[in-house]
C-alpha positions as CSV (number, residue, x, y, z in Angstrom):
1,X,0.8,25.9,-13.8
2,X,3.5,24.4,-11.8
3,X,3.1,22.3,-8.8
4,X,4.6,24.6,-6.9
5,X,2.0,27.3,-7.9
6,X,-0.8,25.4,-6.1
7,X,-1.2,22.7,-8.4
8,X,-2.5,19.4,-7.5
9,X,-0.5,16.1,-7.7
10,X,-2.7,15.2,-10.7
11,X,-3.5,17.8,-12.4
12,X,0.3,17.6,-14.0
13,X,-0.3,14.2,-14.9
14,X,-4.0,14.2,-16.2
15,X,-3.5,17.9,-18.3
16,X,-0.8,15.3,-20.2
17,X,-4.3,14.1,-21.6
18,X,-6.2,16.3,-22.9
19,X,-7.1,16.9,-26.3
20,X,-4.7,18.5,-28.1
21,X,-5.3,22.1,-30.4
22,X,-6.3,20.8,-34.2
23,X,-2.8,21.6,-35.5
24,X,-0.9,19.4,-33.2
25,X,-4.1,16.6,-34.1
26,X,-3.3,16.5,-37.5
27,X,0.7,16.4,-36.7
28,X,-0.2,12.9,-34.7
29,X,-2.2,11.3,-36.9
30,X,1.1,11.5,-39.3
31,X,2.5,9.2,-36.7
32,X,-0.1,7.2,-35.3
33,X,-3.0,5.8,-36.8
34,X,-6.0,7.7,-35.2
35,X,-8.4,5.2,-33.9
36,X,-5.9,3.7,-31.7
37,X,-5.0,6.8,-30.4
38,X,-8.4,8.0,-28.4
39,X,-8.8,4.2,-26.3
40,X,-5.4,4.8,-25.0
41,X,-5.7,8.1,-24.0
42,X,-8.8,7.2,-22.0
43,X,-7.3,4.1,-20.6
44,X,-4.4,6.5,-19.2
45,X,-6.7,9.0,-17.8
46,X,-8.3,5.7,-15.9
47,X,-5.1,3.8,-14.6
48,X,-4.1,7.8,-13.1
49,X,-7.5,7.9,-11.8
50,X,-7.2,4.4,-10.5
51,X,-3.3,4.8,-8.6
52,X,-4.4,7.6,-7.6
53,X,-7.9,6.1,-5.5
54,X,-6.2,3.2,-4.8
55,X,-3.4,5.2,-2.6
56,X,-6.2,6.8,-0.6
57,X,-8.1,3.9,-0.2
58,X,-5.1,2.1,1.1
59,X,-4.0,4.9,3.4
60,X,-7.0,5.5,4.8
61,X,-7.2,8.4,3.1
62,X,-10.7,7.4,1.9
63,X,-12.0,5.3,4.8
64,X,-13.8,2.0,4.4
65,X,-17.7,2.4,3.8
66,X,-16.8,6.1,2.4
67,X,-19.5,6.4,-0.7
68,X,-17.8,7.4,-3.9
69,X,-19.8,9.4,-6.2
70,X,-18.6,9.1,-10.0
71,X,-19.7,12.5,-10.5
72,X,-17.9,14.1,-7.8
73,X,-14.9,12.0,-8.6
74,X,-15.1,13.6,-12.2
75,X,-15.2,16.9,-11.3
76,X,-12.4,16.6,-9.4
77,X,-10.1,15.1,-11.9
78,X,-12.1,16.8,-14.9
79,X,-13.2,14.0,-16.8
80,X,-15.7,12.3,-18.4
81,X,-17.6,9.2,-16.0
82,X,-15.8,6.8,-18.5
83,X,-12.5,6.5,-17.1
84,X,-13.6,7.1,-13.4
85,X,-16.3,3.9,-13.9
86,X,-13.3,1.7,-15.0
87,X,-11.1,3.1,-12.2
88,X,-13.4,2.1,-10.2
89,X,-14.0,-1.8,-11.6
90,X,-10.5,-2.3,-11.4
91,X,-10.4,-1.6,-7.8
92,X,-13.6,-3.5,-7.1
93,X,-11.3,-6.2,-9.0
94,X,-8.6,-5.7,-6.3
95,X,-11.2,-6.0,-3.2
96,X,-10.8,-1.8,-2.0
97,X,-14.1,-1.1,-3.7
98,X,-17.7,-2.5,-3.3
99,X,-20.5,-1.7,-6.8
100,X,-23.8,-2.1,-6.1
101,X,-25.8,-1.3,-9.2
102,X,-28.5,1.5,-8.7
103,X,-27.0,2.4,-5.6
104,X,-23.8,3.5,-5.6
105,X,-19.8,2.6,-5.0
106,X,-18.2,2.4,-2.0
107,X,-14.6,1.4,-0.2
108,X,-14.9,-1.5,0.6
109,X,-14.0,-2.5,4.5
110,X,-10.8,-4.1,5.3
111,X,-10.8,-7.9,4.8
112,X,-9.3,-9.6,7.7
113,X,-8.9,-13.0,6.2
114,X,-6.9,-11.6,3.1
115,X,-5.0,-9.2,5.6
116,X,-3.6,-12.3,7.8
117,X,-3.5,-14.7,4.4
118,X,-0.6,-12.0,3.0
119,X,0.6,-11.9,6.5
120,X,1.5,-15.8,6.2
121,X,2.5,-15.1,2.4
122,X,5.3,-11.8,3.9
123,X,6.2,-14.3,6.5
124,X,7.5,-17.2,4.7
125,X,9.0,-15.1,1.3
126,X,10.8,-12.3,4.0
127,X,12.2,-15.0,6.9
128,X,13.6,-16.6,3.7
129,X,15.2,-13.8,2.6
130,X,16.6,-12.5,5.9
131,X,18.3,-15.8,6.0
132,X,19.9,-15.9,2.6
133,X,20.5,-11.7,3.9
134,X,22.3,-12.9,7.1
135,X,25.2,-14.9,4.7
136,X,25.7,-12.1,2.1
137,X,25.7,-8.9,3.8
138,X,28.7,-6.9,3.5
139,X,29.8,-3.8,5.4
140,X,28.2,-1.1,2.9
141,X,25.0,-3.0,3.1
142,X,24.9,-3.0,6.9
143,X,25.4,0.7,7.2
144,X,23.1,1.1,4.3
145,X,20.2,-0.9,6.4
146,X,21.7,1.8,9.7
147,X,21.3,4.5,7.4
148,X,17.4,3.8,7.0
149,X,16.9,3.5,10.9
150,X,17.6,6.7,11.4
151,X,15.7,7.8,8.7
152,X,12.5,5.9,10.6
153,X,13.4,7.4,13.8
154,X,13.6,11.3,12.6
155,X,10.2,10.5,10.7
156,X,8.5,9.3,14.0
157,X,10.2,12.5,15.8
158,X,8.2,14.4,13.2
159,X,4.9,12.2,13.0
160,X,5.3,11.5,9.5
161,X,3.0,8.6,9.3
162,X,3.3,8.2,5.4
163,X,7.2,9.1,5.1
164,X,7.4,6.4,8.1
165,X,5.7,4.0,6.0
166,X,7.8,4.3,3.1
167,X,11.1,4.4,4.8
168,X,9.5,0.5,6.3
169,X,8.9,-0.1,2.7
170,X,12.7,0.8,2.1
171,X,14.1,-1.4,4.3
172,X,12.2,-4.4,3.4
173,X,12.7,-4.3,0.3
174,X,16.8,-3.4,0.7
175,X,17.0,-6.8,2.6
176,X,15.0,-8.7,-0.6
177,X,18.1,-6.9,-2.5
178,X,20.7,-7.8,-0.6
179,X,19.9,-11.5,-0.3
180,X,19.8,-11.5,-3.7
181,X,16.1,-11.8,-4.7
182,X,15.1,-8.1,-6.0
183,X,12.2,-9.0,-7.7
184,X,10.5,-10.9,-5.0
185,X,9.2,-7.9,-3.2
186,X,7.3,-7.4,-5.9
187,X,5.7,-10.2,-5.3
188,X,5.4,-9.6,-1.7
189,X,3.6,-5.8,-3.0
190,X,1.2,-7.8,-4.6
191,X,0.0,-10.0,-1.6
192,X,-0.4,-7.4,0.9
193,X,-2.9,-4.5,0.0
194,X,-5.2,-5.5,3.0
195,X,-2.3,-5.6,5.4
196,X,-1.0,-2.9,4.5
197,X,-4.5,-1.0,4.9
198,X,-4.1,-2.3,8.5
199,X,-0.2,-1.4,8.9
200,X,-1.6,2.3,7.6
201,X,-4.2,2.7,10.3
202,X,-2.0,1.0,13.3
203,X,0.9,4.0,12.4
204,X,-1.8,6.1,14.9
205,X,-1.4,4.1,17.8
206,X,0.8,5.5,20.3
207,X,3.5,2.8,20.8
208,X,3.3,1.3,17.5
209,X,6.3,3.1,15.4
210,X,8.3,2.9,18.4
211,X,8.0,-0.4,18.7
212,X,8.4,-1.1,14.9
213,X,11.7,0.9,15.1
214,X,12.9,-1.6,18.0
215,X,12.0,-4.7,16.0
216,X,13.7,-3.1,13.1
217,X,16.7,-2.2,15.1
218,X,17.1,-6.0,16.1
219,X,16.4,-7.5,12.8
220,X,19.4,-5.1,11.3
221,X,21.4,-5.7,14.3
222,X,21.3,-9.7,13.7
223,X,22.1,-9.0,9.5
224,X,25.0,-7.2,10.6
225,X,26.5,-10.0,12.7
226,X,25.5,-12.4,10.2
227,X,23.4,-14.5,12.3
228,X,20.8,-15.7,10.2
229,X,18.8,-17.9,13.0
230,X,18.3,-14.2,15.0
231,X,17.4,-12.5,12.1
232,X,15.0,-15.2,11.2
233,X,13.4,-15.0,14.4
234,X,13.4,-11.4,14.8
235,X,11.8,-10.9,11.4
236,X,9.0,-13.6,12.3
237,X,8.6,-11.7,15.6
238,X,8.4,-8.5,13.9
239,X,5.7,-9.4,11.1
240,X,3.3,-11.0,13.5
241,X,3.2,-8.0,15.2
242,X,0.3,-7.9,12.5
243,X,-1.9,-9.9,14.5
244,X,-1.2,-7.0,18.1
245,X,-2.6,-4.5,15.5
246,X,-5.6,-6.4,14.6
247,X,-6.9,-7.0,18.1
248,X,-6.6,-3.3,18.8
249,X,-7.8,-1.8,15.8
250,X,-11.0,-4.2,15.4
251,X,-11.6,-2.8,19.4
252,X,-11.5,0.8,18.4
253,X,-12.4,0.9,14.4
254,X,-15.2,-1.9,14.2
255,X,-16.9,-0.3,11.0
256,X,-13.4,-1.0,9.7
257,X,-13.3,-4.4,8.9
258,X,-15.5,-7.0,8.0
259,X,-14.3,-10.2,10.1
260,X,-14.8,-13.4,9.8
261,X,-15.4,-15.3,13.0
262,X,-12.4,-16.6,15.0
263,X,-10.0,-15.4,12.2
264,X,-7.5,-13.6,14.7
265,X,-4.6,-15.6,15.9
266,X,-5.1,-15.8,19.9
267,X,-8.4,-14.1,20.1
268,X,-11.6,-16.8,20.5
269,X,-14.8,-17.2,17.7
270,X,-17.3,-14.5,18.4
271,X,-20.4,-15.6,19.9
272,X,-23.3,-17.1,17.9
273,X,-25.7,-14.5,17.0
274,X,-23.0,-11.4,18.4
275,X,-23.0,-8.7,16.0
C-alpha cells in the first residue's frame, strides 16, 4: 500500500524488513552468508524505530515525562520488543529517554544545562562562520539566503511550526556553506538536541517566529553588504534569543525541564529548599 493510500510514514520503511517468502530466502543466502543476515536486519528495524522516536521526542511530539510502553511501541511498528528495547537504549544514550528497571521508560525532561552548553557551542562555531560568510558571499548566494526568508515568512502565515523549523535549519546551514565550512553544521547538529527541544516548544509562543524572522532578516541583510562585524553581532544577538525562550517556557511548562539552580543567563539561583 502506497503512502498515499493511508499508509504511515514507517510502514514503507519497516515492511522493507520483513522476512521474506522461502524462495526469495534461499535466493539470498546465494549472496550473503546467512547468519549475518538476521543481526542486520534487526539492527535496521531498531535505528528506524529509533529516528523515528527520537523526532517526536525532539518535537515535542512525545512530551517530556510521557511513559513509553515497549509493548505499545511494538504494536505500532509491528515488531518484536528486541529492536524497540535497543531503540530505546540508544536514546537513553543521547539523554531524550530515562530506563528505570521494573518500572518502565520514559522521555526524559529537557536538560537545561546541556540546552545552554550547545547554545555556547552554536555561538562560537556559527559567529565564526558568519564572519568568514560576510567576505565570500556572492550575489547568487545573497538572493539564495532572500529566497529562504520568504519561505519562513509564508510558513509562519500558515502556522507551519515544523516547515518553519526546517526552513531555520536551511538557512543556517546555507551560511556554514557559503563560508566554506559544509561539514561543520554537522557538528553543530550534534551539539544541539536539547536546544533544539526548546527552539521546538518556543515556535508556540506568539511573537517568537516573528521575531526570529526579524533577526534573520538582519543577519542576511548584513551578509549581503558584506559587513562581517554586523553579521557577527546580529547572529550573537539572534542565538541568545535562547536564553528569552528559556525564561518563558520554564514559567509556563515547569514539568518540562529539569533545571539546575541559577543556570539561566540573567535570571537569580532559586531559593534554598523552593521546589
Amino acid at each position: 500500500m502506497s503512502r498515499a493510500s493511508g499508509q504511515r510514514p514507517w510502514e514503507g520503511i519497516l515492511q522493507r524488513n520483513r522476512p521474506v517468502s522461502r524462495a526469495a530466502a534461499e535466493d539470498e543466502v546465494t549472496s550473503a552468508p546467512a547468519p549475518a543476515a538476521l543481526p542486520l536486519r534487526r539492527q535496521t528495524i531498531a535505528i528506524q524505530i529509533h529516528a523515528i522516536l527520537r523526532r517526536e521526542i525532539i518535537t515535542n511530539q512525545l512530551a517530556p515525562r510521557t511513559l513509553l510502553s515497549e509493548q505499545e511501541i511494538s504494536q505500532r511498528f509491528a515488531v518484536s520488543r528486541t529492536p524497540v528495547r535497543e531503540a530505546l537504549i540508544k536514546l537513553a544514550e543521547e539523554k531524550l529517554v530515562e530506563i528505570y528497571p521494573q518500572y518502565g521508560s520514559f522521555v526524559a525532561p529537557i536538560l537545561l544545562r546541556d540546552a545552554l552548553d550547545s547554545q555556547f557551542v552554536r555561538e562560537a562555531l556559527e559567529c565564526a562562520a558568519v564572519e568568514r560568510a560576510a567576505e565570500r558571499i556572492d550575489a547568487a548566494q545573497a538572493q539564495a539566503l532572500a529566497a529562504v526568508l520568504a519561505e519562513q515568512q509564508a510558513l509562519d502565515h500558515d502556522q507551519d511550526y515544523e516547515g518553519f523549523f526546517a526552513s531555520d535549519e536551511r538557512m543556517h546551514a546555507l551560511i556554514m556553506e557559503i563560508a566554506g565550512h559544509p561539514n561543520a553544521w554537522r557538528q553543530v547538529e550534534l551539539a544541539k538536541t536539547q536546544m533544539d527541544r526548546v527552539r521546538y516548544l518556543s515556535m508556540r509562543l506568539v511573537r517568537k517566529r516573528p521575531t526570529v524572522i526579524a533577526e534573520h532578516s538582519l543577519i542576511i541583510d548584513r551578509l549581503a553588504q558584506r559587513d562581517g562585524a554586523g553579521a557577527v553581532a546580529a547572529m550573537r544577538a539572534h542565538l541568545r534569543g535562547l536564553f528569552r525562550s528559556v525564561a518563558v517556557l520554564t514559567e509556563a511548562n515547569a514539568g518540562y525541564f529539569d533545571e539546575p539552580t541559577g543556570t539561566i543567563p540573567g535570571r537569580p539561583p532559586r531559593a534554598a529548599g523552593r521546589s
